[in-house]
C-alpha positions as CSV (number, residue, x, y, z in Angstrom):
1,X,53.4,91.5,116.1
2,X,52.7,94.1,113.1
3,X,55.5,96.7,115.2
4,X,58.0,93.6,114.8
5,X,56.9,92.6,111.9
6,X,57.7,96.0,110.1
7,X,61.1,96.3,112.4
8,X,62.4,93.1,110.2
9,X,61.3,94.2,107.1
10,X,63.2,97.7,107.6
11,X,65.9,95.3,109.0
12,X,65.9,93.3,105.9
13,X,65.9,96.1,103.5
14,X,68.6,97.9,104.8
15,X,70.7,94.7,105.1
16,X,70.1,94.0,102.0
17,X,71.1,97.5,100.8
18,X,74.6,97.4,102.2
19,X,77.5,96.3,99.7
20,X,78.9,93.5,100.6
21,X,82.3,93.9,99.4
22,X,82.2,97.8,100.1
23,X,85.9,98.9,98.8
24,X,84.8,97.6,95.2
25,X,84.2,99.7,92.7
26,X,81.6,97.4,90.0
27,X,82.7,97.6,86.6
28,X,81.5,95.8,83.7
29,X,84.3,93.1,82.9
30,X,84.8,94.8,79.3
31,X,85.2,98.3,81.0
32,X,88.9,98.1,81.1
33,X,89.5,102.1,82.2
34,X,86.5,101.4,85.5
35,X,88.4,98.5,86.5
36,X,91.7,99.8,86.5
37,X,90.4,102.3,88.7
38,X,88.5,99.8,90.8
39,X,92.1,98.4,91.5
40,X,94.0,101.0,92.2
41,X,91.8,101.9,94.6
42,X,91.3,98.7,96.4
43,X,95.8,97.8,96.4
44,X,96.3,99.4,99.8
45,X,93.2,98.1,101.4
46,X,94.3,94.2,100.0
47,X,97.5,95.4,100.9
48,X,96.9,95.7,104.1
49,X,94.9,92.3,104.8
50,X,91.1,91.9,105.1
51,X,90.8,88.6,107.2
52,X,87.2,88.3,107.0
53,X,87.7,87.9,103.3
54,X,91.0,85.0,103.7
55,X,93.3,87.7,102.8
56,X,96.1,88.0,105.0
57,X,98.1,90.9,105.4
58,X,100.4,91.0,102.5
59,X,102.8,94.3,103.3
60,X,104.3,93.9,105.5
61,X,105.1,89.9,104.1
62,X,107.5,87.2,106.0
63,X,108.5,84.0,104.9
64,X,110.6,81.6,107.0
65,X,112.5,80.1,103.6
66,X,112.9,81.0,100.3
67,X,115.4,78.9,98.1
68,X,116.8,81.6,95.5
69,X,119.8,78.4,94.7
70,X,121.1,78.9,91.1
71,X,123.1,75.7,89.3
72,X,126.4,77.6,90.9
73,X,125.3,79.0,93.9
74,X,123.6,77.6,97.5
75,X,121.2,80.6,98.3
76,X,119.3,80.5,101.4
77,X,117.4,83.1,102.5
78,X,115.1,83.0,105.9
79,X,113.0,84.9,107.8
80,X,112.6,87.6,105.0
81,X,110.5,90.4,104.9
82,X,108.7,92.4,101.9
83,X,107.9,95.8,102.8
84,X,106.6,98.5,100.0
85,X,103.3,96.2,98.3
86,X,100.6,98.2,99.3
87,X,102.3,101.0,97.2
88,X,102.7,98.9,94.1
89,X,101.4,100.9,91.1
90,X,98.5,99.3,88.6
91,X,99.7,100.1,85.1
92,X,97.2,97.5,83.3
93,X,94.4,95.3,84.9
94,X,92.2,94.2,82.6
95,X,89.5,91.3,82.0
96,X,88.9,89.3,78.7
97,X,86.1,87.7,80.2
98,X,85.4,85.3,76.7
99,X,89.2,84.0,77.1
100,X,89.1,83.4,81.0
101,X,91.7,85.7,81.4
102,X,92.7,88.3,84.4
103,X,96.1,90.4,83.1
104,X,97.8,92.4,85.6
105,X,100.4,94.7,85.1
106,X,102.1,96.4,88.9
107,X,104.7,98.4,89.1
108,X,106.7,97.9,92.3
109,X,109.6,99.0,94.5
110,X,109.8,96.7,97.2
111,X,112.2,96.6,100.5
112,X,113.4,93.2,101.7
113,X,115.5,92.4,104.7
114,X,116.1,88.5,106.0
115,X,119.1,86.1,106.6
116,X,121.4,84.9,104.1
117,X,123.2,81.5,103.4
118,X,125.5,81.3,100.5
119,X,128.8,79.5,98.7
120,X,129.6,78.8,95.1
121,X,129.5,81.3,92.7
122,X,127.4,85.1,92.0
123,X,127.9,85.9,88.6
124,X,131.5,85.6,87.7
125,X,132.6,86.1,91.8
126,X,133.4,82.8,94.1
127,X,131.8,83.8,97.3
128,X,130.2,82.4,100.5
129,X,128.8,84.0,103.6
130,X,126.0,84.4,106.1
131,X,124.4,87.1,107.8
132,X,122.2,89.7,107.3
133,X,121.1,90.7,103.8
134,X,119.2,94.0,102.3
135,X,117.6,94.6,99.0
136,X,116.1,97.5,97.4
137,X,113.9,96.4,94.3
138,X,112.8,100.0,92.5
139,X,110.5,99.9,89.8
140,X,110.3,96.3,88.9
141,X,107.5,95.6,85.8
142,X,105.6,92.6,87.1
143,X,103.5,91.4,84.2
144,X,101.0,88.2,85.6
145,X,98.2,86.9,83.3
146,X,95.9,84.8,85.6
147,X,93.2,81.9,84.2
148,X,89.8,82.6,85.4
149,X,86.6,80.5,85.2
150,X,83.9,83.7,85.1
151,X,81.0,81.6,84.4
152,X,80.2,80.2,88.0
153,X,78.8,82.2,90.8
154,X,82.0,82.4,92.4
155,X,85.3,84.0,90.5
156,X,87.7,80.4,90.2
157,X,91.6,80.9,89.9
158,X,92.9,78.1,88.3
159,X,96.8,79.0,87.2
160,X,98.9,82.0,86.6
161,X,102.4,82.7,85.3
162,X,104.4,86.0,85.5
163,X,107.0,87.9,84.0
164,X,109.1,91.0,85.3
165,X,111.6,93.2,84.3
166,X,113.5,95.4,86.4
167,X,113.3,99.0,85.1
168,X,115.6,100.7,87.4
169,X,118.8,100.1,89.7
170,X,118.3,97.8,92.4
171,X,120.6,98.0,95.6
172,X,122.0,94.3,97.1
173,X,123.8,94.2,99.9
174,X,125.3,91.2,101.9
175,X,127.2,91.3,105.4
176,X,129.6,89.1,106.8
177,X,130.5,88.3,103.3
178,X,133.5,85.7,103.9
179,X,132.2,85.3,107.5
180,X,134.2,88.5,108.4
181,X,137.2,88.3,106.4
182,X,138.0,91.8,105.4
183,X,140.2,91.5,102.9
184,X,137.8,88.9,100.7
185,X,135.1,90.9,101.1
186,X,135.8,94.3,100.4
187,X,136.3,93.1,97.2
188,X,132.8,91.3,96.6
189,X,131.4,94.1,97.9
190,X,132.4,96.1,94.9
191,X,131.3,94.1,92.5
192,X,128.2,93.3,94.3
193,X,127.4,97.3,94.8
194,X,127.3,97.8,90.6
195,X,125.9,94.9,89.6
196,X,122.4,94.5,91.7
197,X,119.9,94.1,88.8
198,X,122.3,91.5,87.5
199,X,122.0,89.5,90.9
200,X,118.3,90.0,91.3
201,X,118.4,88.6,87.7
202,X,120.1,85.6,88.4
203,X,119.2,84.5,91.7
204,X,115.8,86.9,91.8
205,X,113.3,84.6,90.1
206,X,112.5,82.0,93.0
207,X,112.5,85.1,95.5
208,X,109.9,87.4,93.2
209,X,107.7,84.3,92.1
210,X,107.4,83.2,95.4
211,X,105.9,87.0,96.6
212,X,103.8,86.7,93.6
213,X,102.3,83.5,94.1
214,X,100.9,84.7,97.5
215,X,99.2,87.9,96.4
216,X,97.9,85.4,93.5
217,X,96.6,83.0,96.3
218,X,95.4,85.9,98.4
219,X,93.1,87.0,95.4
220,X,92.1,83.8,94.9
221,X,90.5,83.3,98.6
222,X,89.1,87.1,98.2
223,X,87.4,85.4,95.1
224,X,86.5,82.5,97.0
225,X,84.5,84.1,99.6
226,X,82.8,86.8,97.3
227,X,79.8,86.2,95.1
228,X,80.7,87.1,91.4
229,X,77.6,89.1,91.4
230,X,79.7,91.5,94.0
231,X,82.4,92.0,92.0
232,X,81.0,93.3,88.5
233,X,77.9,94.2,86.5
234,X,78.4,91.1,84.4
């Protein structure tokens, strides 16, 4: 009994030891240079999905439908894919603990590939088509300030907003623009080829919010399943 006994309490000891989140660097909250770091570290490994924490894989990202409609064009897009996340680049993360706040700051360049529906009108061009469509998103500023309740054991999400702002050229491409006619679409395909932050600007919002809202969502289930206590000093 004492030889099982002691086998426990070593048991114990070292399972109590082990961190339970072990990818997290603790940082006290007002420690804004420790966290950043904490975060930049942990990106690929959220990134990549950690199921026994609810977080699913988030690079690559499908979704079966995305409206990106604007008031003068039908935009459907399905089955599309993000590729590029887990490379995303933490310029700020910081935690104002006293106002319940969680601001992030990423800098990404993102792939996506999917399906296309359109008609009505891009910009200034009257267009319709559906096929396959491309986008290269490089360098977009994503700025998302998150509500937080600190004060319970567990880390609460309770809203978030976001901004972005696209600090480089980004590449759209549509095919089977006109459903094949030639003649139609060599044109759009001009204007479409030097004007792709413009497009991501008008019919982007839906498409980036949506991508957003599930890395928000994966956080918050990563925060759902992990004592506060595992997450800072504070």
């Amino acid at each position: 009994m004492r030889e099982i006994s002691l086998i426990l309490t070593v048991f114990f000891a070292v399972f109590c030891s082990i961190e339970a989140v072990p990818f997290i660097q603790k940082c006290k909250t007002d420690d804004s240079k420790c966290v950043k770091a904490s975060s930049v570290a942990a990106i690929p490994i959220f990134a990549a999905g950690i199921p026994e924490y609810g977080v699913k894989t988030l690079d690559p990202i499908t979704f079966p439908k995305i409206d990106a409609s604007s008031p003068n064009l039908k935009l459907i897009l399905t089955d599309v894919t993000f590729k590029g996340l887990k490379d995303c680049q933490a310029k700020k993360i910081k935690i104002e603990k006293s106002k319940g706040k969680l601001l992030i700051k990423l800098l990404c360049s993102v792939d996506m590939d999917g399906s296309y529906e359109m008609n009505g009108k891009l910009l200034i061009l009257p267009i319709e088509g559906k096929g396959p469509i491309h986008v290269k998103l490089r360098k977009a500023e994503v700025n998302v300030e998150v509500d937080v309740d600190f004060q319970s054991t567990k880390w609460n999400i309770k809203e978030w907003k976001h901004s972005y702002e696209l600090k480089d050229n980004s590449e759209v491409v549509f095919e089977n623009l006109f459903n094949g006619n030639e003649v139609l679409a060599s044109a759009a395909r001009d204007v479409i080829a030097n004007s792709g932050n413009e497009i991501i600007t008008e019919v982007g919002p839906p498409v980036i919010k949506t991508v957003v809202d599930e890395v928000i969502k994966s956080i918050k289930a990563f925060f759902d399943a992990v004592p506060a206590s595992e997450l800072a000093l504070d």
